[in-house]
C-alpha positions in Angstrom: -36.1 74.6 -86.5 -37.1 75.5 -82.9 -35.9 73.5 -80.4 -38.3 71.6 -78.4 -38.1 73.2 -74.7 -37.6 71.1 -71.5 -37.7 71.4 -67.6 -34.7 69.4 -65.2 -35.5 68.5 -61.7 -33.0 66.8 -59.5 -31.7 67.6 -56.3 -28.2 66.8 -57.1 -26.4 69.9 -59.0 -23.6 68.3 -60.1 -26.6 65.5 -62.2 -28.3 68.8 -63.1 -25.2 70.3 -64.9 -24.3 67.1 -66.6 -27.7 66.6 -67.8 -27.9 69.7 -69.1 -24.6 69.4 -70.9 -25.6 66.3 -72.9 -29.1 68.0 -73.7 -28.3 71.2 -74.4 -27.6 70.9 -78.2 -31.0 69.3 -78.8 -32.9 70.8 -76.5 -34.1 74.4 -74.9 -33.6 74.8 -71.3 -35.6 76.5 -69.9 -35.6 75.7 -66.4 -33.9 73.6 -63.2 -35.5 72.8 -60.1 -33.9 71.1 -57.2 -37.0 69.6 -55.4 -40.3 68.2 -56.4 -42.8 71.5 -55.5 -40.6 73.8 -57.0 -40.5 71.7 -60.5 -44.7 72.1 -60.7 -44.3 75.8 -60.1 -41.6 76.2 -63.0 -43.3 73.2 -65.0 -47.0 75.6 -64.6 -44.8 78.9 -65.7 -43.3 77.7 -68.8 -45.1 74.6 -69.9 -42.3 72.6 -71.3 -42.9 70.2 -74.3 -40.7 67.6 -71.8 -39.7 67.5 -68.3 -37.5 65.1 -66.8 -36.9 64.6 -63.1 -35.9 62.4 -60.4 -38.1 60.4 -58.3 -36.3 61.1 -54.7 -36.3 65.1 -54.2 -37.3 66.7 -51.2 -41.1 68.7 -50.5 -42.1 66.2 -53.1 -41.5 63.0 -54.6 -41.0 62.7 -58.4 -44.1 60.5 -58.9 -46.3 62.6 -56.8 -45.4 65.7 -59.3 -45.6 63.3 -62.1 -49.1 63.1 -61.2 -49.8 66.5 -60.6 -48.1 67.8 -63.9 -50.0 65.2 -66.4 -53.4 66.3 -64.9 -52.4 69.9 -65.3 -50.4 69.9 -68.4 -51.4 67.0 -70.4 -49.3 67.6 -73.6 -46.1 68.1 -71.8 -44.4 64.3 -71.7 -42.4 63.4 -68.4 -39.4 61.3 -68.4 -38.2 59.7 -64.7 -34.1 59.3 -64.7 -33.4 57.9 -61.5 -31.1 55.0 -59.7 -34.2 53.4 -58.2 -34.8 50.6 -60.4 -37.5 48.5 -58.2 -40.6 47.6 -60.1 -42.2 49.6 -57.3 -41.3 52.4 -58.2 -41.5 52.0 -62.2 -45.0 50.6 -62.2 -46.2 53.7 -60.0 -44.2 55.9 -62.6 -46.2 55.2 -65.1 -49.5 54.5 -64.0 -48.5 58.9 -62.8 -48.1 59.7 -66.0 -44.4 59.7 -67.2 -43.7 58.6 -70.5 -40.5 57.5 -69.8 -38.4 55.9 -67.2 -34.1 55.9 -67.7 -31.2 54.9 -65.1 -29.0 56.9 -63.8 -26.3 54.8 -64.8 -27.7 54.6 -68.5 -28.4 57.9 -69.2 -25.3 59.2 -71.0 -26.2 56.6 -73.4 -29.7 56.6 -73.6 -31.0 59.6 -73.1 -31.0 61.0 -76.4 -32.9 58.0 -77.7 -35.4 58.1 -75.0 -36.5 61.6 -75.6 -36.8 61.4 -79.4 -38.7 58.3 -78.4 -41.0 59.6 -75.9 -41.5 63.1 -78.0 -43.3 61.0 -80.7 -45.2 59.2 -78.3 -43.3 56.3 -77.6 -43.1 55.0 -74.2 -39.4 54.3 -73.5 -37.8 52.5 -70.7 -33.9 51.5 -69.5 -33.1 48.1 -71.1 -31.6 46.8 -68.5 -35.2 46.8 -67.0 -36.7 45.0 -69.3 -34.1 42.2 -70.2 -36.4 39.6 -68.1 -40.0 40.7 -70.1 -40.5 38.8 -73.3 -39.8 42.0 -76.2 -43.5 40.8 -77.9 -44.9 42.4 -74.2 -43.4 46.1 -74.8 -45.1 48.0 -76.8 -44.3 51.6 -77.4 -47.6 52.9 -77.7 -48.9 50.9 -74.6 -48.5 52.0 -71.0 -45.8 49.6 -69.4 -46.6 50.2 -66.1 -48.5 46.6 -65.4 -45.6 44.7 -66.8 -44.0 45.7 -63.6 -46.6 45.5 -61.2 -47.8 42.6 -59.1 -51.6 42.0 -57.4 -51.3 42.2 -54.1 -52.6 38.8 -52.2 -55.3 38.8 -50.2 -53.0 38.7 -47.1 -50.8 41.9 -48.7 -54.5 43.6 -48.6 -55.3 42.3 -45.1 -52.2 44.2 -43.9 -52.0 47.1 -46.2 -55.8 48.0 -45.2 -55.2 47.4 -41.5 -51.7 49.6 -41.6 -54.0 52.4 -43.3 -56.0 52.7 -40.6 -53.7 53.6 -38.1 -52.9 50.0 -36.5 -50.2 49.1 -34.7 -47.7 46.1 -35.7 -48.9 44.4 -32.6 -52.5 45.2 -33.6 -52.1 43.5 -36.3 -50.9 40.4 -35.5 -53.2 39.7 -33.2 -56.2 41.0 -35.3 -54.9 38.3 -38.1 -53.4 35.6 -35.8 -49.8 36.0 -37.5 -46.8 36.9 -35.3 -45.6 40.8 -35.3 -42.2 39.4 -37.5 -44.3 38.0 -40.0 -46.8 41.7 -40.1 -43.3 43.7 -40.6 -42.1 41.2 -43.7 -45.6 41.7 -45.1 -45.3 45.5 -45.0 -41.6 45.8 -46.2 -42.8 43.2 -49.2 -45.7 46.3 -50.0 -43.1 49.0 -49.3 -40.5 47.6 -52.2 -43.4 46.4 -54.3 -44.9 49.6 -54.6 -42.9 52.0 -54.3 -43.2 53.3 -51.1 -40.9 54.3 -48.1 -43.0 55.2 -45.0 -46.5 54.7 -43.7 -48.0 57.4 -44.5 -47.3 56.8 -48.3 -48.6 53.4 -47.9 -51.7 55.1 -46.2 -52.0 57.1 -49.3 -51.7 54.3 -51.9 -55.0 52.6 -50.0 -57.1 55.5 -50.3 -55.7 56.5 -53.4 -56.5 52.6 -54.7 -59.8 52.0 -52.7 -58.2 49.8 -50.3 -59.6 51.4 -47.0 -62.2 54.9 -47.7 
């Protein structure tokens, strides 16, 4: 029987190599990429039945080629193994497109399991991740990603939209009567929530979710 093919992407070799190692048996290899713009390049060459990659690579994040690669290949199934564990960064994972989401620290383990999973269609996540979520909530054939999210108050929108359009802490505050302390906690609340690590990706998640136009 022919193996199923698949695509790694990290920007660590030495995580490359081991993943690779533990796959290899199951799996065709077909390609490794070490950062996120080079993966969709190799990922539109080959058009792997999986991919997995890490969400912190440089040119481009994970999620972002996430996104890119399920609008472009829709039948090819994405799998996230990562360290970050904030539900930032898993909700945003999924809502991309990946049908999977494994720790670092879990993979040896899991990762077997979470392919097989996700190559039927499953949606598969790290355990440990989930051990807080009621098991009637996690359903394999429903996108996980809002079990991880939170709505952003009407304050968190107040600040997000604001920081969007260019304004200053200092701005801010005084726009909102709050103190510039308070404006900072606000933003690093949105940066861990969802996923984000500068501005200017917070700047892209308001357009992107209708927040300012």
């Amino acid at each position: 029987m022919k193996k199923p093919t698949l695509l790694l992407a990290d920007d660590h070799t030495l995580v490359l190599e081991g993943i690779a190692r533990l796959l290899e048996n199951d799996y065709e290899i077909v390609g490794m990429a070490s950062d996120g713009r080079a993966v969709v390049a190799e990922a539109l060459r080959f058009k792997p039945d999986l991919i997995l990659l890490d969400i912190s690579m440089p040119q481009m994040t994970g999620i972002e080629a996430t996104r890119l690669l399920s609008a472009s290949l829709p039948a090819t199934k994405i799998v996230i193994v990562t360290q970050q564990n904030g539900t930032g960064y898993i909700q945003e994972s999924f809502r991309a497109g990946a049908m999977g989401y494994v720790l670092k620290q879990s993979a040896a383990a899991e990762l077997l399991n979470a392919l097989k999973e996700v190559m039927v269609g499953h949606y598969y996540i790290t355990p440990l991740l989930t051990q807080h979520i009621p098991t009637s909530l996690i359903r394999p054939f429903v996108n996980p990603s809002e079990l991880f999210g939170k709505s952003l108050t009407s304050r968190q929108r107040e600040v997000l939209s604001f920081v969007a359009q260019g304004n200053q802490v200092k701005e801010i505050a005084v726009r909102l009567k709050i103190s510039p302390k308070t404006v900072e906690y606000h933003k690093s609340i949105l940066m861990e929530e969802l996923g984000r690590h500068t501005t200017a990706e917070l700047t892209r998640y308001a357009i992107e979710n209708g927040i300012v136009t």
